[in-house]
Backbone as CSV, one residue per row, in Angstrom:
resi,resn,N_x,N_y,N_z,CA_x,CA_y,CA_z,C_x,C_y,C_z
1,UNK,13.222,-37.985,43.718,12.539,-36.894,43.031,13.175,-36.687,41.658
2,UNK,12.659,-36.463,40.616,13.093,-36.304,39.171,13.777,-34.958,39.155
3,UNK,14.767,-35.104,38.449,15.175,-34.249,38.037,15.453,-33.785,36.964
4,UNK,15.489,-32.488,36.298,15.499,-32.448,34.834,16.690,-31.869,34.520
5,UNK,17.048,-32.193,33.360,18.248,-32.678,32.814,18.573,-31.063,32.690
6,UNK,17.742,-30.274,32.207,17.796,-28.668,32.226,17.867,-27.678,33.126
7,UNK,19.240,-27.420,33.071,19.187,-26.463,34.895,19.016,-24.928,34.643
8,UNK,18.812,-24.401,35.316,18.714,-22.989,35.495,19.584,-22.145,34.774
9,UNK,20.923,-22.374,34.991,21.973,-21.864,34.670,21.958,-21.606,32.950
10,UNK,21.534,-22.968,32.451,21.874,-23.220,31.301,20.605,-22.298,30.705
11,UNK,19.353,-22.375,30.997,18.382,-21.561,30.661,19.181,-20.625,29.959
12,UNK,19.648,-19.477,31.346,19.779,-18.102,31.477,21.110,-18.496,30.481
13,UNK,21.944,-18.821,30.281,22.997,-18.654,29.418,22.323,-18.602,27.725
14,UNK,21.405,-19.914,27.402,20.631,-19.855,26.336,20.094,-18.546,25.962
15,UNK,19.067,-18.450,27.098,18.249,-17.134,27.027,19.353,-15.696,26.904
16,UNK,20.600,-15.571,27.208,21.363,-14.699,27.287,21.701,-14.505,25.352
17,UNK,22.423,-15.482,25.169,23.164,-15.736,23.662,22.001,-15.552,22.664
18,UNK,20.928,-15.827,22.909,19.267,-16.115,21.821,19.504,-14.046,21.729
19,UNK,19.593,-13.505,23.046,19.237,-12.476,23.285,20.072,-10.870,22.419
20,UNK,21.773,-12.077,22.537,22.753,-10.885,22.159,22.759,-11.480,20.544
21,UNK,22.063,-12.432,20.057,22.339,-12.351,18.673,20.998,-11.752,18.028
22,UNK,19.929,-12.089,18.576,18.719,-10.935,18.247,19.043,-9.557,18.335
23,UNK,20.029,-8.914,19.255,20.086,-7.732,19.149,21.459,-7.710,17.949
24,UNK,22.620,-8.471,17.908,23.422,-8.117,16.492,22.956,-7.971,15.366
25,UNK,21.842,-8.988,15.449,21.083,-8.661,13.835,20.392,-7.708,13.608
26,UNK,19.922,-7.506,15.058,19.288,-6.049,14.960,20.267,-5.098,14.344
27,UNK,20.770,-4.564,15.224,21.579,-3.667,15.194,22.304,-3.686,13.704
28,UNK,23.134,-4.807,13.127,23.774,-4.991,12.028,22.776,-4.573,11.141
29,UNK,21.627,-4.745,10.879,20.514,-4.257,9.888,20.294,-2.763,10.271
30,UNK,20.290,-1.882,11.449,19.810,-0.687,11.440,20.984,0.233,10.751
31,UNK,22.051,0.023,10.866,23.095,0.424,9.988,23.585,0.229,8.375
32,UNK,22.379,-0.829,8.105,22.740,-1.044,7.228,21.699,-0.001,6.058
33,UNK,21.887,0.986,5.164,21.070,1.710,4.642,20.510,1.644,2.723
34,UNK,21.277,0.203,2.804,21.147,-0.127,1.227,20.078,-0.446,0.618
35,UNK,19.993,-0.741,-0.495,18.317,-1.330,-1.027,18.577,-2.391,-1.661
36,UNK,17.712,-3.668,-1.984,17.923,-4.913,-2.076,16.940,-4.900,-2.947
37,UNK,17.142,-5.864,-4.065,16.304,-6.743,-4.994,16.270,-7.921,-5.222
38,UNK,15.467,-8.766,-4.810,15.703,-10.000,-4.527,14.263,-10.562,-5.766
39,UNK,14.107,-11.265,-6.990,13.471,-11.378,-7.738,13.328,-13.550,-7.380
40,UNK,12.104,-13.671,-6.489,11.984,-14.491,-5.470,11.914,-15.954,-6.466
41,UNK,12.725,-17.028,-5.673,12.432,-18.401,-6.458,11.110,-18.834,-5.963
42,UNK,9.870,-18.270,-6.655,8.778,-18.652,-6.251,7.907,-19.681,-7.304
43,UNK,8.779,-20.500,-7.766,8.341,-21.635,-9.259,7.826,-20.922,-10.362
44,UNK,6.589,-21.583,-10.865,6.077,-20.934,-12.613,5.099,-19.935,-11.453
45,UNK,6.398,-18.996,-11.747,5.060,-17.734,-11.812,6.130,-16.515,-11.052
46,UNK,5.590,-15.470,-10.589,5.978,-14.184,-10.795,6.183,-13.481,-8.924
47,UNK,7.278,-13.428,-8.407,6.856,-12.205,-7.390,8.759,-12.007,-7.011
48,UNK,8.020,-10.465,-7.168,9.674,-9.819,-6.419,9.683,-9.315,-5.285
49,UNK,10.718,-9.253,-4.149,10.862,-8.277,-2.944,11.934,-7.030,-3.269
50,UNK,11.366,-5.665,-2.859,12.349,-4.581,-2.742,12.213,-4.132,-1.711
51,UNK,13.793,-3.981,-1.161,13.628,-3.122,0.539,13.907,-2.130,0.118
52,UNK,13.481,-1.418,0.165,14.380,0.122,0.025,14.783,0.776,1.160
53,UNK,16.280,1.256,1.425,16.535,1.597,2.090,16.912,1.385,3.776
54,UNK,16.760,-0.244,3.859,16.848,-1.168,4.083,15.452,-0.959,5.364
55,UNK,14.591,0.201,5.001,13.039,0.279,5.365,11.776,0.213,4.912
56,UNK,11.795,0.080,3.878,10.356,0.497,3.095,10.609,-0.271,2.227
57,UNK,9.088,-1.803,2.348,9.043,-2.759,1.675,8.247,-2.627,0.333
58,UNK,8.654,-3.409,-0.716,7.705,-3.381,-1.678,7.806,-5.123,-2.235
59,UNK,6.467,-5.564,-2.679,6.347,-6.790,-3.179,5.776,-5.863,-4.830
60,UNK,6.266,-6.466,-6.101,5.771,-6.730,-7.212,5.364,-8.698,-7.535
61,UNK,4.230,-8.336,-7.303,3.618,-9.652,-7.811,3.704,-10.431,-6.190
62,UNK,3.240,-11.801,-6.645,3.354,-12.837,-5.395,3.419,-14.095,-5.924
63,UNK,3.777,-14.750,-6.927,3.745,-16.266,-7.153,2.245,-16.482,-7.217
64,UNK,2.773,-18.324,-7.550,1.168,-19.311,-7.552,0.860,-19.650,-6.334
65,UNK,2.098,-19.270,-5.179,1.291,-20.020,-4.155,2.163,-19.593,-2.365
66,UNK,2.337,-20.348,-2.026,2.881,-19.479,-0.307,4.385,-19.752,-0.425
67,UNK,4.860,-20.197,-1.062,6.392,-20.108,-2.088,6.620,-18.583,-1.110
68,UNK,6.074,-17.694,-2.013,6.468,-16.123,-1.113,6.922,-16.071,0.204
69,UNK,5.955,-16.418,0.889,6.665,-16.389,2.496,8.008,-17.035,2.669
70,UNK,8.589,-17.944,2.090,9.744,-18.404,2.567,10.823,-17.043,1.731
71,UNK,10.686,-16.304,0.768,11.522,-15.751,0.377,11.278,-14.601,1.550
72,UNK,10.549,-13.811,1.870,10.257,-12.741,2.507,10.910,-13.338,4.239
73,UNK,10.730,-14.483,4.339,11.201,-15.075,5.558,12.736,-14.883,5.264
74,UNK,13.623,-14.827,4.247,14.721,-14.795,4.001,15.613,-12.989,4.514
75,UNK,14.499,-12.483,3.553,15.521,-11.179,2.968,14.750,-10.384,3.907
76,UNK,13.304,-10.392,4.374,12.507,-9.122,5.304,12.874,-9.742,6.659
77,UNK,13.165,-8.520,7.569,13.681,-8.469,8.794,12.803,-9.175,9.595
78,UNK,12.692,-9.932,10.685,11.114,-10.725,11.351,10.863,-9.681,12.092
79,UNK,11.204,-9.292,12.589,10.472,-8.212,13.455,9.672,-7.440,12.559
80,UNK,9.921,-7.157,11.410,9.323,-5.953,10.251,7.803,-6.824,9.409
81,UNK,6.720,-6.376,10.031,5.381,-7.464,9.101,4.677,-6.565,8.610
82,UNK,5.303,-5.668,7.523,4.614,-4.438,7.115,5.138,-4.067,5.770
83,UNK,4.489,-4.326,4.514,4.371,-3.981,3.681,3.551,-2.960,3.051
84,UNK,4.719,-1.740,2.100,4.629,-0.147,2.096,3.288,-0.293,0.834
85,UNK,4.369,-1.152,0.198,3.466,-1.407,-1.417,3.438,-2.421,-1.515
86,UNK,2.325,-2.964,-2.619,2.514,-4.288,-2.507,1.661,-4.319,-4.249
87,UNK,2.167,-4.168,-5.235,2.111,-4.571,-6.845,1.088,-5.722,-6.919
88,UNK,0.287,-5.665,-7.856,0.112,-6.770,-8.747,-0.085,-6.295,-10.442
89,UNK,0.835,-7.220,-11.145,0.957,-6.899,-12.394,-0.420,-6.943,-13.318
90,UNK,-1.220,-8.020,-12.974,-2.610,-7.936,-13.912,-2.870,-9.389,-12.835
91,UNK,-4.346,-9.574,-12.941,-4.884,-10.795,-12.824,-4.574,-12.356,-12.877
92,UNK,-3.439,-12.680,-13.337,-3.589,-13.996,-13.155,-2.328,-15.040,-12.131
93,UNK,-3.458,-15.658,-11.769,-3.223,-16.937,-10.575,-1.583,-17.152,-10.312
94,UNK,-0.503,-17.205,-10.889,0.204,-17.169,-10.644,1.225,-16.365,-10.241
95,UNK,0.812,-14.895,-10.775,1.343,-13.661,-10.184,0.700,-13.203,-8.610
96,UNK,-0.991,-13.874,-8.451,-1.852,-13.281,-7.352,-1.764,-14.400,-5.971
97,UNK,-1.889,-15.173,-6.339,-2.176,-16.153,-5.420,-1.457,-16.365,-4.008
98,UNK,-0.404,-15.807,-3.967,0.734,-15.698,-3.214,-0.015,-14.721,-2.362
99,UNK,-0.982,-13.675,-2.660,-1.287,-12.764,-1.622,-2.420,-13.135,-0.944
100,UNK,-2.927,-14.072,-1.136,-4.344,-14.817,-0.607,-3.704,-15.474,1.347
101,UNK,-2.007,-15.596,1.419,-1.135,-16.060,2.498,-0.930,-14.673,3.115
102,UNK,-0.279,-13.730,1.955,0.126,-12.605,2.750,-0.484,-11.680,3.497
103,UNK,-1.585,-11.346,2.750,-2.591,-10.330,3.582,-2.910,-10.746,5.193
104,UNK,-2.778,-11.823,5.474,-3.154,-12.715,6.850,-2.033,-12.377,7.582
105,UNK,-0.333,-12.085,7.326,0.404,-12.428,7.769,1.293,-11.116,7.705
106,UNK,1.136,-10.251,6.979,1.704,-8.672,7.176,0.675,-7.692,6.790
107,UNK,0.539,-6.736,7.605,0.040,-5.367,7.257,0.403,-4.950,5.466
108,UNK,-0.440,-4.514,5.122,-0.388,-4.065,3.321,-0.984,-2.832,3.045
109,UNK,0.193,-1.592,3.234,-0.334,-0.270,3.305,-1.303,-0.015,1.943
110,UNK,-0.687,-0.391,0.888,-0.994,-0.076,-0.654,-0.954,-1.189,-1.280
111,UNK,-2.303,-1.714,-2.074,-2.557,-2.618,-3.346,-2.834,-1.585,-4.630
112,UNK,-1.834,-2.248,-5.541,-1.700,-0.958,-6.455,-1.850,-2.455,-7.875
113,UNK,-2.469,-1.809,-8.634,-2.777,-2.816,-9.868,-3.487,-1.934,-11.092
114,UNK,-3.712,-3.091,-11.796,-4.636,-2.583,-13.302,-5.534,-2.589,-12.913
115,UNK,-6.691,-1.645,-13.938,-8.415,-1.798,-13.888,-8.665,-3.196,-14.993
116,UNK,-8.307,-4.081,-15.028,-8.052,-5.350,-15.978,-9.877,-5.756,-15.480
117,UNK,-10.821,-5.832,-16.836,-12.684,-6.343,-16.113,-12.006,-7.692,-16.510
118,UNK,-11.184,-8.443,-16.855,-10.835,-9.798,-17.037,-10.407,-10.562,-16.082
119,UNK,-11.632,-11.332,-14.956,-11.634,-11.169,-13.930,-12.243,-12.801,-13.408
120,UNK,-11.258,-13.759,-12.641,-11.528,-15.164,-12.215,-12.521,-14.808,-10.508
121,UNK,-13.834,-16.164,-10.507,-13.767,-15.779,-9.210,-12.982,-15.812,-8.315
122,UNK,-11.973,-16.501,-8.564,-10.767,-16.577,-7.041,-9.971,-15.212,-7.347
123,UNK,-10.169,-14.354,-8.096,-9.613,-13.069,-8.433,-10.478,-11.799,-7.821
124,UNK,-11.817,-12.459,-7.828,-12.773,-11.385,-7.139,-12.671,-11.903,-5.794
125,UNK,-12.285,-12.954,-5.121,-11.980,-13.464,-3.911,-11.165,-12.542,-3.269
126,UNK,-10.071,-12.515,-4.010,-8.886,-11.823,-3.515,-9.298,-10.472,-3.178
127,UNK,-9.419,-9.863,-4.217,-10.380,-8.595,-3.963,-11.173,-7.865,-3.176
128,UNK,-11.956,-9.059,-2.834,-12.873,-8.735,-1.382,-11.660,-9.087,-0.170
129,UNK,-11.384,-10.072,0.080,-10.345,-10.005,0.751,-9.465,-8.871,1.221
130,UNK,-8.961,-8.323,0.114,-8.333,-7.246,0.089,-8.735,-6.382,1.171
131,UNK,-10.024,-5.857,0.440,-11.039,-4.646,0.889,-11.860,-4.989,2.339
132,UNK,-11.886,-6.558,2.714,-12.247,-6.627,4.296,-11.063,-6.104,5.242
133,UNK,-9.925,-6.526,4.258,-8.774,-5.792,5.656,-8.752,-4.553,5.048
134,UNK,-9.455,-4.097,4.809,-9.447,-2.516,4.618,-7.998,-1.819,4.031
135,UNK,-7.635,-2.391,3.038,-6.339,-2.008,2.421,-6.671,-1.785,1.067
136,UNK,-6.332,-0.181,0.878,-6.871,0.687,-0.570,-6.488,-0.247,-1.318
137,UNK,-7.277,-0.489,-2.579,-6.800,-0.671,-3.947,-6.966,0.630,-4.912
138,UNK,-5.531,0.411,-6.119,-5.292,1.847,-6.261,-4.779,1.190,-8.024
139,UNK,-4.934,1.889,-8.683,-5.229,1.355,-9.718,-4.155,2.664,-10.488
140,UNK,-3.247,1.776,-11.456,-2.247,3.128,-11.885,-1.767,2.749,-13.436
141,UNK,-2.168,3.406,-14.150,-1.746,3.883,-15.647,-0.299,4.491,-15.951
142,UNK,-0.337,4.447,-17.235,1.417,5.017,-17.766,1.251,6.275,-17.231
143,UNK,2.547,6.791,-17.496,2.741,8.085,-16.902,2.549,8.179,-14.951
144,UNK,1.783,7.505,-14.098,1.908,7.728,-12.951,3.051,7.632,-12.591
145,UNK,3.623,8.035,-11.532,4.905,7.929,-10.819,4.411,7.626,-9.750
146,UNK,5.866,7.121,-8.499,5.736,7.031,-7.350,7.228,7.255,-6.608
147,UNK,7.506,8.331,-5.920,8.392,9.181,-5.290,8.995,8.551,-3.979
148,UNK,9.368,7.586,-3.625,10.031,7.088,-2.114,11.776,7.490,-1.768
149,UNK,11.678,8.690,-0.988,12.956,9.130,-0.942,14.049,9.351,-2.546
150,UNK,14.852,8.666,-2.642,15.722,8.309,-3.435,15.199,7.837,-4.962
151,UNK,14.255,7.263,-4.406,13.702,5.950,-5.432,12.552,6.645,-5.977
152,UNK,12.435,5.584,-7.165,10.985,6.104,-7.975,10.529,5.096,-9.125
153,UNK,9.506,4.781,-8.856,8.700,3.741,-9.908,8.333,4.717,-10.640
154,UNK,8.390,4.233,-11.884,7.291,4.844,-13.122,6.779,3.733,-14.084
155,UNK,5.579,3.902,-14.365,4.530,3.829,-14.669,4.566,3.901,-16.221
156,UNK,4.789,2.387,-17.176,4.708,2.469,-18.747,3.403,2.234,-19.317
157,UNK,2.802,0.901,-18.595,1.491,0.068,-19.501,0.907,-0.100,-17.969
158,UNK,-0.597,-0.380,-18.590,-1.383,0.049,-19.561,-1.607,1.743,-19.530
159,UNK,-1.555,2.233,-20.362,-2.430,3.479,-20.641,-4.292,3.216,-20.174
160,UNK,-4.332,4.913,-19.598,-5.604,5.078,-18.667,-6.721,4.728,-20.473
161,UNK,-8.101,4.155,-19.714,-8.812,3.887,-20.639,-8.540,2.656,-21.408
162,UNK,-7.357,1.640,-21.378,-7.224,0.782,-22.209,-8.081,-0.163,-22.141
163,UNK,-8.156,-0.822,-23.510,-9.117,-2.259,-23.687,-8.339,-2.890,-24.400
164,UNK,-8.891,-4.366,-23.782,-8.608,-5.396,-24.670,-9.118,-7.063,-24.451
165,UNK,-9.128,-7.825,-24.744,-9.968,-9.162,-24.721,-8.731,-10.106,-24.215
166,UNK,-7.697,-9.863,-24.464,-6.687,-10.319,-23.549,-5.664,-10.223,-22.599
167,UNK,-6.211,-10.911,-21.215,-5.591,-9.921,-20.254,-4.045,-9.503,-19.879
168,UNK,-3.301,-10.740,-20.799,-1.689,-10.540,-21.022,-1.390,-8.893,-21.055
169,UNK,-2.266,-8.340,-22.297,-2.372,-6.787,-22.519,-2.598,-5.983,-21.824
170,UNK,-3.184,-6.095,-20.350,-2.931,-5.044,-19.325,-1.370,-5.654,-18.446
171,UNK,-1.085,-6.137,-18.548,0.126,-6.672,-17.668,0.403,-5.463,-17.001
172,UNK,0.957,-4.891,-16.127,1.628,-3.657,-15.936,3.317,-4.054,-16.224
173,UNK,3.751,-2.684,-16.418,5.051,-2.387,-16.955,5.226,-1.359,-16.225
174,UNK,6.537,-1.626,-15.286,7.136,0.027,-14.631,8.589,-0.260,-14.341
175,UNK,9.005,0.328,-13.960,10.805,0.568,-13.915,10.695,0.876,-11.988
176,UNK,11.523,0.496,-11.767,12.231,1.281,-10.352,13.940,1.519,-10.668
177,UNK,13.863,2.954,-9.868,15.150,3.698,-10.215,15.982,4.014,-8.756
178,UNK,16.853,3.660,-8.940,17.820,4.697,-7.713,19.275,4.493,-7.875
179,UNK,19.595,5.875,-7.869,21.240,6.534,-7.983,21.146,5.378,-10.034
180,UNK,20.724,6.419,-10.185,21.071,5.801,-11.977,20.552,4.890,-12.569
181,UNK,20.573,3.255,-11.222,20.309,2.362,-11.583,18.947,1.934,-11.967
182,UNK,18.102,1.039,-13.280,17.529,1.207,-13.404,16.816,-0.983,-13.676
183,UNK,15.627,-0.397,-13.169,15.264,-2.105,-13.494,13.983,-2.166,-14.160
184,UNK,13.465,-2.660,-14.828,12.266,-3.016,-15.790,11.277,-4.316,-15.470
185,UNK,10.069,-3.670,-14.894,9.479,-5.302,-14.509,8.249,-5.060,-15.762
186,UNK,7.718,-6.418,-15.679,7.224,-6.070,-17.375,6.187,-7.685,-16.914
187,UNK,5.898,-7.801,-16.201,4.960,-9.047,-15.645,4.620,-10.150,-16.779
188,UNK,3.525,-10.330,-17.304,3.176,-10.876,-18.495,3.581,-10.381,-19.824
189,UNK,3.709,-9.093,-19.756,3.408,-8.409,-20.831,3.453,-9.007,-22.221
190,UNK,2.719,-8.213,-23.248,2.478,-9.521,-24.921,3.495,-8.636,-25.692
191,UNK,3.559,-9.280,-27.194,4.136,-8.521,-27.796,3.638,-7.508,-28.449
192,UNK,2.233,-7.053,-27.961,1.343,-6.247,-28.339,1.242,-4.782,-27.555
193,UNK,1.651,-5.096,-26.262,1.812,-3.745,-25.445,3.636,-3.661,-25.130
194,UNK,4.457,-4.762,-25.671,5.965,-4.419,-25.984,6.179,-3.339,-27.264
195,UNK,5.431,-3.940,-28.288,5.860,-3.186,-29.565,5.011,-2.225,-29.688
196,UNK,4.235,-1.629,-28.730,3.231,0.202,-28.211,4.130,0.813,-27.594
197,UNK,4.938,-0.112,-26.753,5.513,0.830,-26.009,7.111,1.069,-26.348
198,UNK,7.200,0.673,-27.463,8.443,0.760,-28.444,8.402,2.233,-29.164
199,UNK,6.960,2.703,-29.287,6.987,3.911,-29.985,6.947,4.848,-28.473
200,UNK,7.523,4.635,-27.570,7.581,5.806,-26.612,8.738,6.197,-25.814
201,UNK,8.549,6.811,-25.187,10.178,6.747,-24.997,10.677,6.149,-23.160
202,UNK,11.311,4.824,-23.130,12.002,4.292,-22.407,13.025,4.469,-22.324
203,UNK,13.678,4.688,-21.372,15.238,4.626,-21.294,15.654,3.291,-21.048
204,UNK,17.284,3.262,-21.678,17.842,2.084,-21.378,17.848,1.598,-19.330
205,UNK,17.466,0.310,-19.557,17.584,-0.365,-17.961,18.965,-1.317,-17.636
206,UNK,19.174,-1.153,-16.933,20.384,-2.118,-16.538,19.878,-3.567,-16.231
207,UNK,18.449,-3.907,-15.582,17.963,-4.670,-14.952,16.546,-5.527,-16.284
208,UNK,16.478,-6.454,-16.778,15.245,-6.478,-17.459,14.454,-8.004,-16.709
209,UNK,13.154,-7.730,-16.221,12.541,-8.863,-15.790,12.153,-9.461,-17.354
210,UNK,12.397,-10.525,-17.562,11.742,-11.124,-19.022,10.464,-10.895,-18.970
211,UNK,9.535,-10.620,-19.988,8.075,-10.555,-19.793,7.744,-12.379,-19.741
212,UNK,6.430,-12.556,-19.470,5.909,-14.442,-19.330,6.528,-15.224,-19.198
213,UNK,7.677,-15.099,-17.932,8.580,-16.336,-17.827,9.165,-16.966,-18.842
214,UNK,9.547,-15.956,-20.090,10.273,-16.431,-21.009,9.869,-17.301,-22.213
215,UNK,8.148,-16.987,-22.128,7.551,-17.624,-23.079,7.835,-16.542,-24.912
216,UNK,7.583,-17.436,-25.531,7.957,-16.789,-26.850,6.621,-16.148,-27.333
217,UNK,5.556,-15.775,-26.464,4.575,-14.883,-26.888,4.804,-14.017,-25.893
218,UNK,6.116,-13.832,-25.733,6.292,-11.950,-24.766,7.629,-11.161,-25.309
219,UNK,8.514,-11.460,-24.799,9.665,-10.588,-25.361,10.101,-10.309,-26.798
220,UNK,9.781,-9.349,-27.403,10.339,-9.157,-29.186,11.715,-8.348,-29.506
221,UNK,12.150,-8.338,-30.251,13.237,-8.184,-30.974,13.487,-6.145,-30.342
222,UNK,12.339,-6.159,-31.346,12.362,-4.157,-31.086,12.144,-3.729,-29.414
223,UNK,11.562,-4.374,-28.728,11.778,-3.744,-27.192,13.136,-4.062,-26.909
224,UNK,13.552,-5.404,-26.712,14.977,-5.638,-26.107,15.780,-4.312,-26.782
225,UNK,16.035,-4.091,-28.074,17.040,-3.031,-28.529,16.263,-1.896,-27.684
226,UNK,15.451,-1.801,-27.010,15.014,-0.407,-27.120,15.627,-0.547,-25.164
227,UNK,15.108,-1.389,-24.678,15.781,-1.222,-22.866,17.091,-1.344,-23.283
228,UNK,17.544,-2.325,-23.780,19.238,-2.687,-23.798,19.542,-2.964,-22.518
229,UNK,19.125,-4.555,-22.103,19.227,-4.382,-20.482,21.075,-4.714,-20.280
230,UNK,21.858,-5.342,-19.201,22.692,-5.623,-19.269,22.430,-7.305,-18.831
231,UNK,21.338,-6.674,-17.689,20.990,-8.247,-17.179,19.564,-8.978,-17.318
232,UNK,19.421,-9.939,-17.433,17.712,-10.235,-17.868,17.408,-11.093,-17.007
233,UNK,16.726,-10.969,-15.887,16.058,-12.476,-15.259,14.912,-13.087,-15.558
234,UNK,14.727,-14.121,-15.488,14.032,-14.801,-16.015,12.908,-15.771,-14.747
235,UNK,11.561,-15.522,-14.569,11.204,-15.608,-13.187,10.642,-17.128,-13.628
236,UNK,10.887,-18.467,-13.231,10.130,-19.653,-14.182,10.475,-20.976,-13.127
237,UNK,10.120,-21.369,-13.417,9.520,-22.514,-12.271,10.326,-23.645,-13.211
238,UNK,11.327,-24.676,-12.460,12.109,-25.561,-12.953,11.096,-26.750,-13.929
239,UNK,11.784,-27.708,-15.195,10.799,-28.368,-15.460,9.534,-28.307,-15.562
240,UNK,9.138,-26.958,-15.911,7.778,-26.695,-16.106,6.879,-27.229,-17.431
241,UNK,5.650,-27.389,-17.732,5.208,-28.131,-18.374,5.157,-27.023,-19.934
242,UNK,5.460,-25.784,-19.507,5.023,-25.154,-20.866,6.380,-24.698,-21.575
243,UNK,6.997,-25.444,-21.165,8.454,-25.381,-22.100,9.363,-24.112,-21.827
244,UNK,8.960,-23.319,-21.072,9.798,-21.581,-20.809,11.203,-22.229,-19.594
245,UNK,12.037,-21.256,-20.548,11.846,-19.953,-21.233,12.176,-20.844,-22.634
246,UNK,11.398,-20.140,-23.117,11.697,-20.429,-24.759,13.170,-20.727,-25.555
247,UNK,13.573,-21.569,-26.503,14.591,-21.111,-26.649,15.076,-20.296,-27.856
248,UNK,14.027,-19.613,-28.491,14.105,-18.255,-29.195,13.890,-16.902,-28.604
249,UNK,13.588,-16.839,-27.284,13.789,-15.584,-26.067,15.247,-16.231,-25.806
250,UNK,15.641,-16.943,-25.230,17.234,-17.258,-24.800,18.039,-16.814,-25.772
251,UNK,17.690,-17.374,-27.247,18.379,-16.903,-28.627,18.721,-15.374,-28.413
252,UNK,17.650,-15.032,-28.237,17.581,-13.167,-28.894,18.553,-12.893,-27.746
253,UNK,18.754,-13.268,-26.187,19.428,-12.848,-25.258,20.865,-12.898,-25.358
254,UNK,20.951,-14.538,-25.461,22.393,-14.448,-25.765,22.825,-13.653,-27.104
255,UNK,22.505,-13.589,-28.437,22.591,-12.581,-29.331,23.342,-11.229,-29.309
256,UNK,23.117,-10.848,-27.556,22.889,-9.337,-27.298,24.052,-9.156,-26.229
257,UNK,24.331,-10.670,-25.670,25.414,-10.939,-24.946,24.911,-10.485,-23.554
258,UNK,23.845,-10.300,-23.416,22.877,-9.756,-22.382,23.272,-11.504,-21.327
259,UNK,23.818,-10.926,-19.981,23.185,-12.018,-18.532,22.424,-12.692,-18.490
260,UNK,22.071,-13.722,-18.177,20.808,-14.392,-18.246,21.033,-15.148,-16.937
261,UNK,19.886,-14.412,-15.919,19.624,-15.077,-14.493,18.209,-15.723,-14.694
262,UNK,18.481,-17.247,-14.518,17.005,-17.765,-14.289,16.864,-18.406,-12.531
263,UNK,15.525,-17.978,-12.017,15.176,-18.861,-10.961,15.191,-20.164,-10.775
264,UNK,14.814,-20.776,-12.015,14.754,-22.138,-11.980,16.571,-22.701,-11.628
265,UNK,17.425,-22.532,-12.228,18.456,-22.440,-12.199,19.530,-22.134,-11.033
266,UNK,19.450,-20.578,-10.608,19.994,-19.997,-9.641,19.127,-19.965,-8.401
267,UNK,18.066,-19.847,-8.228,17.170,-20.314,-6.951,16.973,-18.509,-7.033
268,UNK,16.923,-17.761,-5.844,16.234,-16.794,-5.845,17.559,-15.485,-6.292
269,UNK,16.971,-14.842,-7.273,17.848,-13.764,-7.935,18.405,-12.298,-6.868
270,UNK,19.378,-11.952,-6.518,19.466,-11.039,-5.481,20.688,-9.764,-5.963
271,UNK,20.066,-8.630,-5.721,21.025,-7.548,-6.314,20.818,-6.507,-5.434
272,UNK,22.052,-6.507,-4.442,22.541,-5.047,-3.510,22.797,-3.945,-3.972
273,UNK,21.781,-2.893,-4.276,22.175,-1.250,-4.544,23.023,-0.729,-4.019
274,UNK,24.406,-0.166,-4.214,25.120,0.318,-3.398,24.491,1.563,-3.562
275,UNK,24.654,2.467,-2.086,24.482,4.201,-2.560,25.575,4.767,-3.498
C-alpha cells in the first residue's frame, strides 16, 4: 500500500508554525500605530501608498499598470483589502491604469479626482467601472480639505471652475500633514499651475513629489524656493524613453542641496512617521 511521504504529525506541526507566525504579524502590526509613506516603484508613471495610522489606507495615483499590487502586497497588511481613499491626480494612463487591477481586488471607499472634460476612452472605461462597483466619485478643488484623525490633506490645484486645453493643468496638487510633517504631491503638474500657485500661499514641505517624473516641462525655479522641500522624490521608470528626470530639474535640486530619491534608482521610496 503507498504511502505518503507526508505524515500527520508533520501537517499539524506545519499547520501549527504557518499559524503562530500569522498571528505575530498580526499582532506585531496591531501595536504598531505609525503612518507610512511608501512612494511605490511602479516604473514611468505615478502611484503612492499611505497607511495612516497603521489603519486607514490611502492610494494617490496608481501607475501604468498592475506594478501597484506588488507594492500594496508589500507594505498593506493581507488580511486588510480596503481602501479609505483612493486619489487620482488628473487623467492620464500612467497615473490611472493601475486602478483598472485594483478596483477587482480591494474595496474603494472614496475616488476622489479632477473634473478634467480631457478625457481617453479607456479613461471613460475606468469611470464606468468605477461607478458599476458603486464607489462615489468625488471631485475636489483648492481650498478643500480632508480631516483623518491626526492627519489632513489639503487641497492646492486646480481651482473650482478651471479650464484649460491641457490636461497637465488640472494635475491635482495637495499636501498631507501629520505632527508638523509635511509632504507635497504635485502629480503632473505644468509650470503653468506651479507658477499660479506661487502667488498663494504654501507652506514650506519637508517631503516634495517632483511634478512629471522629472520632466523639464514641470518643476520651476519659483515653486521649489517657495516649498523648500528637504527631500524630493522623483517617481520614474528606469531607462525610460523620454529622458526624465531631466538634467536641469536634477540641476535646480542639487543647487538647493535638496535629497534626491529616485524610484528608478532606489526601487520603492519609504518614510516612517514617527508620532
Amino acid at each position: 500500500m503507498f504511502e505518503s511521504p507526508i505524515k500527520l504529525r508533520d501537517l499539524i506541526i506545519f499547520s501549527s508554525l504557518s499559524s503562530l507566525i500569522v498571528l505575530v504579524i498580526f499582532l506585531t502590526s496591531l501595536f504598531d500605530t505609525g503612518t507610512k509613506v511608501v512612494f511605490c516603484d511602479v516604473g514611468q508613471g505615478d502611484g503612492a501608498y499611505i497607511r495612516i495610522d497603521n489603519k486607514i489606507d490611502v492610494l494617490i495615483d496608481a501607475g501604468p499598470d498592475k506594478s501597484i499590487l506588488s507594492c500594496l502586497g508589500k507594505y498593506m497588511p493581507f488580511w486588510d483589502k480596503k481602501i479609505e481613499l483612493a486619489f487620482l491626480s488628473h487623467p492620464n494612463n500612467d497615473h490611472y491604469n493601475g486602478y483598472f487591477y485594483l478596483i477587482d481586488r480591494y474595496q474603494i471607499d472614496k475616488f476622489i479626482t479632477v473634473d478634467c472634460p480631457i478625457k481617453t476612452n479607456s479613461y471613460n472605461k475606468l469611470l464606468k467601472n468605477i461607478l458599476d462597483k458603486q464607489i462615489p466619485i468625488i471631485y475636489k478643488t483648492s481650498g478643500d480639505k480632508i480631516i483623518i484623525g491626526k492627519s489632513r490633506f489639503d487641497i492646492y490645484w486646480p481651482p473650482s471652475k478651471f479650464s484649460s486645453a491641457n490636461d497637465n493643468d488640472f494635475s491635482q496638487i495637495l499636501s498631507f500633514q501629520e505632527n508638523g510633517l509635511r509632504l507635497l504631491f504635485t502629480g503632473d503638474a505644468s509650470p503653468f499651475s506651479l507658477s499660479r500657485l506661487s502667488h498663494q500661499s504654501i507652506d514650506i514641505v519637508d517631503i516634495l513629489k517632483v511634478p512629471h517624473h522629472g520632466s523639464k516641462n514641470g518643476l520651476i525655479d519659483i515653486f521649489l524656493d517657495l516649498a523648500d522641500p528637504t527631500i524630493a522624490v522623483i517617481s520614474v521608470g528606469k531607462n525610460n524613453s523620454y529622458g526624465h528626470p531631466h538634467k536641469q530639474v536634477l540641476d535646480m535640486l542639487k543647487a538647493k542641496n535638496i535629497i534626491i530619491k529616485r524610484t528608478d534608482e532606489d526601487g520603492d521610496v519609504v518614510f516612517n512617521l514617527k508620532e
